[in-house]
Each structure stands twice: as C-alpha cells, then as structure tokens.
TORMI-880276 format. One record per residue (C-alpha): residue in one letter; y negated, x negated, z negated. Coordinates in steps of 0.02 Angstrom, whole numbers, plus 50000, padded with zeros to 5 digits. Layout:
<nodes>
AYXZ
...
</nodes>
This chain:
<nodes>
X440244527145147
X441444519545274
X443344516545193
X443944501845244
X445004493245124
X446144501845024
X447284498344888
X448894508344814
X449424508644633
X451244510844631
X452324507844768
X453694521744713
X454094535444826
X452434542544835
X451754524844814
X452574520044962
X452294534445058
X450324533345034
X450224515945072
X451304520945228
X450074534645285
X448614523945284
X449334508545354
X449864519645493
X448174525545528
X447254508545539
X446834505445349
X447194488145283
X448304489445133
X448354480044954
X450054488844884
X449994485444700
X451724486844585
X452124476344406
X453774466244498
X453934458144658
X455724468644679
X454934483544657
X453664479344817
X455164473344889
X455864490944869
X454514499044934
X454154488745097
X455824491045141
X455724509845109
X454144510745216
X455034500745364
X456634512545362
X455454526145351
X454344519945522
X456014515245597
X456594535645565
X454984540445644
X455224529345805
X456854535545832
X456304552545821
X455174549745945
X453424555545851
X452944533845831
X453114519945962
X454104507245910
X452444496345925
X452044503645805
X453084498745657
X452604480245667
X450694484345663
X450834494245502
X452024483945419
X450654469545467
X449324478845362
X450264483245199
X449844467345079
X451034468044923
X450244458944764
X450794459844568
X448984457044530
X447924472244477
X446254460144500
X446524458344685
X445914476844719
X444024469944685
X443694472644876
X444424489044908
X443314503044944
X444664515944867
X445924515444747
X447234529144749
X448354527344591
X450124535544605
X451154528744456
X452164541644347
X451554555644260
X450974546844091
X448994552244040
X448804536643928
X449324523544045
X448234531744208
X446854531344088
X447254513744059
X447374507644232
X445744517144264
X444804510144144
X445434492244208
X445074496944408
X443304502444355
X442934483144276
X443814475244431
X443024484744567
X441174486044624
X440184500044600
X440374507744759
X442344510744766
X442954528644750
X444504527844625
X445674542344644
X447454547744571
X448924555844647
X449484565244498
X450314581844526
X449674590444372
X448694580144245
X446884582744214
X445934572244316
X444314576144205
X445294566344054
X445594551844180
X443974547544250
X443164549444059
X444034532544040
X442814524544172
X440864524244214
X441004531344350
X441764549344325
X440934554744488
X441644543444580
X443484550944506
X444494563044624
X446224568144616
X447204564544792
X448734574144766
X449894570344926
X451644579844958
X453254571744972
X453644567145087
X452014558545113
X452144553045296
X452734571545369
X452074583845231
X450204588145303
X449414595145124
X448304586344999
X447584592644850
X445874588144827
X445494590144642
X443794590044565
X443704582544417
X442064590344299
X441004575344349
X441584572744558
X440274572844648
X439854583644808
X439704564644889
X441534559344834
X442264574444876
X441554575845058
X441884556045076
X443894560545027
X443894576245105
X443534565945288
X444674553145248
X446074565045231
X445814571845411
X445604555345485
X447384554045429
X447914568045494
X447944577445350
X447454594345274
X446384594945128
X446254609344991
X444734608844875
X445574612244674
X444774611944535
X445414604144379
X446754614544281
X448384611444241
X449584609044376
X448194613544521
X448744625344655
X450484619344703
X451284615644549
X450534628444441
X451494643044593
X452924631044614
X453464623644449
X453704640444360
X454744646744509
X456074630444484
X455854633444280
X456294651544302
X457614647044447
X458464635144315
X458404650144164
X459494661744289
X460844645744305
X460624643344110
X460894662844084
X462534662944197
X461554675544313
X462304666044457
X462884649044509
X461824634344576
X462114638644756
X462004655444752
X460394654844652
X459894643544795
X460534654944938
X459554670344883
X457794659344881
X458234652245069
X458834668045146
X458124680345049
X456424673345053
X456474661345179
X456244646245093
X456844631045173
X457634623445032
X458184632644831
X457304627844700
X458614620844605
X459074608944757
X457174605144762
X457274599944585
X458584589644643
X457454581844751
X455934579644661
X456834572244506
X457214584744336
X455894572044238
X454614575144372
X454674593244339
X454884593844143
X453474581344150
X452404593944250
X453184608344156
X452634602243976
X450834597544047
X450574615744113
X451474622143936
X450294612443860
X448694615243973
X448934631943956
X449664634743774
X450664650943865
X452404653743843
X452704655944019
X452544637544047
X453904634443935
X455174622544012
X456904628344003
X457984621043874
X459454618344009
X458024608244094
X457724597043949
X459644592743894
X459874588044095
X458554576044061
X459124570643903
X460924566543987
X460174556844124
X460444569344239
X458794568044352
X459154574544514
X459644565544670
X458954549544642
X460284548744486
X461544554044584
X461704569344476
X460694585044441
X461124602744491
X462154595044642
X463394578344606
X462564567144752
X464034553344709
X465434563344818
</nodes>
C-alpha cells in the first residue's frame, strides 16, 4: 500500500513533532487536537521548530512554507476518513487510546493502517478495541521527533507481517530508523531507560548525592549526554511515573516500583521543565 494521506492525533510535543516529520517529507497532513488553541499551539511550535532548522543550516528556508502548507489542523475526529494512516500520540491513558481507536476504526476505510505513539502501553490491548487488530502497530518516535532518528516498531499479537513491512518503509522514507519490538511493557527504550531515571531519583531521595552531582557522574562517568534526573526534567515527572506504574504493573516486579520522591513531585505539580519546576527550578 502507498501512504499518502496521513493524519495525527494530538498535536502536543510529540503530536507536533510527528506531524512535523511527515509534512517535511512530502506527506499531506490532517493534525487532529480537541481546541482550536491547542492546534494553534502546535503549528506555531512546528514553525519555530522549521525556522531552528533553517538557521542551522540542515533545511532551506523554502522549505518551511511548503510544510507548513501541508499540515491541515481540524477539531473534527471524522475528517480522518481519507487518511491512509493514523498515528495517535495523545497522553499515556489505556482507556481513552482504546476509545479513540475504536472511533478511528468506524471513521476510516478498511484499508488505513492505525498506529499509536505510546511509549509503553500495550499495543495488543489497543487494537482489541478495533476490527482490525492487524492492521494495529505501535510507532513509538523519540523526542525530539524531527532530530531523534529511532522508532520503535511494536508488534502488537495480531500485526501483521504486511503492516509491519508497510510501517517499517515508511519510517525510512522519512529518514528514520526502525527497530522491530514486540509487545511488553515499556518496549526496548523505556523498559532500559525508565528504571535508570527511577533508580537515579532513589539516590537524590536517599541523600546519596545532590541533583547535579547525581547528574555529573551519569554524563562524565558514562558518557551520557544529559543525567537522568535533568532528562526527567525534560520528558515531564508524569510522563515517567506514567511509564513507571505501567512497567510496575506489566511486570508485577518490584523493580518497577516508582520512587515515592517521584510520586510526591508529581503530586506538588512539580513536572519537570515544562512546569517550570522539577529537579531543576526552570523559572530563574
């Protein structure tokens, strides 16, 4: 099957890097979100982000105004009906993916691939809340979408070989590199990477060390390009208790088990940089 059309659920910052990515390469865009503000948002993310690029030198500036051009913003879920794939990539919440999926698979034809950008839910549990499990893949992109090279491919129990392949080519038309996972909690990258932050945050909690030290020893002790608590920071402290409960719960293994200091930093609001507060205060 030739992709043509696709559509985004989500325009959020992997939302909006996705639709970015695509756009970029050619694909005409339907970017879905619930508010015109939050499409708002996410267009003028995606032109910031293009603009960054230009200056940088790794875009023309040409080419800003063609992608913008193909990204179509729309609060209405029933205007995906012509897109040949649907990538999802709303927040980690198993009951309302399985909700939009069962909506996109009575909107769209029988030939469109529907796929979901979660980063550690079972994809299996999704696509049992459509027809047309084999026709269900996980498309797990990295953040930042438009410069991090790595997607997950996840198989759900009912993919099929012809899905797979079909996603698998996509990806390296956009210049991407795909990973074949199967379906278990937290894949490949957050199954190796989530414990490392949850353990990272247990040393702060324990008064082994402070923040930045705890940080300093993963970057020049092991190379790392950025600690795991300022990662945190980045991703958002939900994001990872989110992904931390799902593997503690996947699993049933105390190992998973998030780290209390994790959970009250949640609990106060502090998330991370997009707060303003986490491990770091981002409001100096």
């Amino acid at each position: 099957m030739n992709i043509k059309d696709v559509a985004v659920i989500g325009g959020g910052t992997m939302g909006n890097g996705i639709a970015h990515v695509f756009a970029q390469n050619g694909f005409e865009i339907l970017l879905v979100d619930v508010k015109s503000e939050y499409l708002d948002r996410a267009l003028a993310q995606i032109q910031k982000n293009l603009e960054r690029q230009a200056k940088k030198g790794t875009i023309p500036h040409t080419t800003i105004s063609k992608t913008m051009a193909r990204i179509n913003p729309t609060v209405k879920l029933e205007e995906v009906e012509k897109a040949d794939l649907v990538v999802e990539a709303i927040f980690e919440n198993i009951a309302i993916k399985k909700e939009i999926f069962q909506r996109l698979d009575g909107i769209c034809p029988e030939h469109t691939i529907l796929a979901s950008n979660s980063s550690s839910l079972p994809i299996t549990a999704i696509a049992s809340a459509t027809k047309r499990p084999s026709k269900v893949i996980g498309m797990h992109f990295m953040n930042p979408v438009p410069m991090m090279k790595l997607v997950e491919l996840i198989r759900g129990i009912a993919t099929s070989d012809d899905t797979f392949n079909i996603i698998k080519d996509l990806c390296l038309k956009l210049d991407k590199t795909p990973v074949e996972v199967n379906d278990y909690p937290g894949y490949i990258s957050n199954r190796l990477l989530m414990p490392m932050i949850n353990e990272a945050i247990y040393c702060l909690m324990e008064g082994i060390a402070k923040a930045e030290d705890i940080d300093t020893v993963m970057k020049l002790g092991m190379n790392h390009p950025m600690g795991p608590l300022t990662l945190a920071d980045f991703i958002g402290l939900d994001v990872c208790l989110a992904i931390m409960e799902a593997l503690y719960e996947g699993y049933a293994d105390s190992k998973y088990r998030p780290c209390p200091l994790l959970k009250r930093m949640v609990q106060a609001g502090y998330l991370g940089k997009k707060t303003g507060r986490g491990f770091y205060n981002y409001q100096k």
